[in-house]
Each structure stands twice: as C-alpha cells, then as structure tokens.
C-alpha positions, -999 to 999 in steps of 0.1 A, spaced: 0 0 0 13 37 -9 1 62 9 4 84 -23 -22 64 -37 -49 62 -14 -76 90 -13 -73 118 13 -104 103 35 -91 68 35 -57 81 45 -74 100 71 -92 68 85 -63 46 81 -43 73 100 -73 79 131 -73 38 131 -34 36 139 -35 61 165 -66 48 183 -60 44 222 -32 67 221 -45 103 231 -15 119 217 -12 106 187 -47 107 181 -46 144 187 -19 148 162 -34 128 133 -67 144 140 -48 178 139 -34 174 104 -66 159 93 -86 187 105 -57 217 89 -66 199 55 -35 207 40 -9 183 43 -31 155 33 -33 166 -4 3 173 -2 25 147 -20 57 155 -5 39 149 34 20 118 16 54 102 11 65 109 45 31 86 53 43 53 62 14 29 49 10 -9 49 -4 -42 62 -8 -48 99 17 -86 102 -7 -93 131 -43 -94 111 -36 -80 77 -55 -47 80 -45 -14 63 -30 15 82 -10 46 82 14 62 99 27 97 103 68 91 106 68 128 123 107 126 130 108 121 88 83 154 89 106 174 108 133 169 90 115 171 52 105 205 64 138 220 84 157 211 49 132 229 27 115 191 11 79 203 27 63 232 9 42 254 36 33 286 46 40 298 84 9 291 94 12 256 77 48 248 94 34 257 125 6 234 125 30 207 114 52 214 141 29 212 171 13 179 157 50 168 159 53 178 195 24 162 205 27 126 186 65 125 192 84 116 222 112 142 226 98 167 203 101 199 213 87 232 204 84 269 212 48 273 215 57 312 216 74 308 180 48 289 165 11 300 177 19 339 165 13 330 132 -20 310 136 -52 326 123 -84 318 144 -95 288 128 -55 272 135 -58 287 170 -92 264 176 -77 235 158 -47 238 180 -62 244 212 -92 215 202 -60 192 192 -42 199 226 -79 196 248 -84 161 230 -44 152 236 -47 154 274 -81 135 275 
C-alpha cells in the first residue's frame, strides 16, 4: 500500500485507526486531518508510512513525524507559516522528545488554527 495512492479520506481513516488508544497521537493525526492541507500534499503523503498490519492484515498509516521534521527544516515540505506551525505542534504532540516553542509557532496562527490547536491539545490530554 502507498500512501500516495490512497484517497485523502481513506488516508485520514487509516491514520485515526493507527493512532486509536493513544491520546497523543490521536490528537496529532486528528490535527493534520482537521488543517486539511498536508493531506493533499505529496511530498507529506510520502513521508506517510502505509502498509499491512503482520498481526491481522488490516491497512493503516502512519505519520513518521521525525521524517516530517526533517523534510520540512531542509526545505522538502512546501508550507506557509501558518502551515509549518501546525506541522510542528502535531510533531510535538505525537512524538516523544519533540520539542517546540509554543511562543514561536502560535503567533502566526489565524483563528481557525488557534481552535484546531487548542481543540488538538484539549483532546491530547483527554
């Protein structure tokens, strides 16, 4: 399975199915699901680690966040601000030892990234 292939609300189901139980990661998957950009993007869709469960065989999808950071930090991720932002705190929350400056990024939020940020965060911490 190639998560270039699959259409943006399978990938989003696929991804919500993988990061079921885990408030965190659920948070962040819901988080760039919600922004609605990064899931039409190809260069994020091949950072989209997508396959066969070896246990039962079902389909899912990861985010591989650390591969996010660094597609974006070396200029492979197209994104405005607001864009790299979002990216970032998704990051922070679905990946052990990622930090951010909360300071840095929420400046350049509009209202609607502010909501999905703040709703993202709510949901993270149960």
């Amino acid at each position: 399975m190639n998560a270039e292939t699959i259409s943006s609300g399978r990938l989003a189901c696929l991804l919500r199915d993988a990061a079921a139980g885990m408030l965190p990661d659920m948070a962040a998957a819901d988080l760039i699901i919600r922004h609605g950009h990064f899931l039409h993007e190809p260069a994020f869709r091949r950072i989209i680690a997508a396959g066969a469960s070896v246990t039962d065989g079902q389909p899912f999808a990861v985010i591989r966040w650390n591969a996010a950071l660094f597609a974006l930090e070396n200029g492979h991720l197209p994104c405005s601000g607001s864009e790299r932002a979002v990216l970032l705190i998704a990051a922070s929350l679905a990946g052990p030892g990622i930090a951010i400056s909360l300071r840095e990024n929420l400046g350049s939020l509009d209202r609607r990234n502010i909501i999905l940020v703040t709703d993202a965060i709510t949901a993270a911490n149960g």
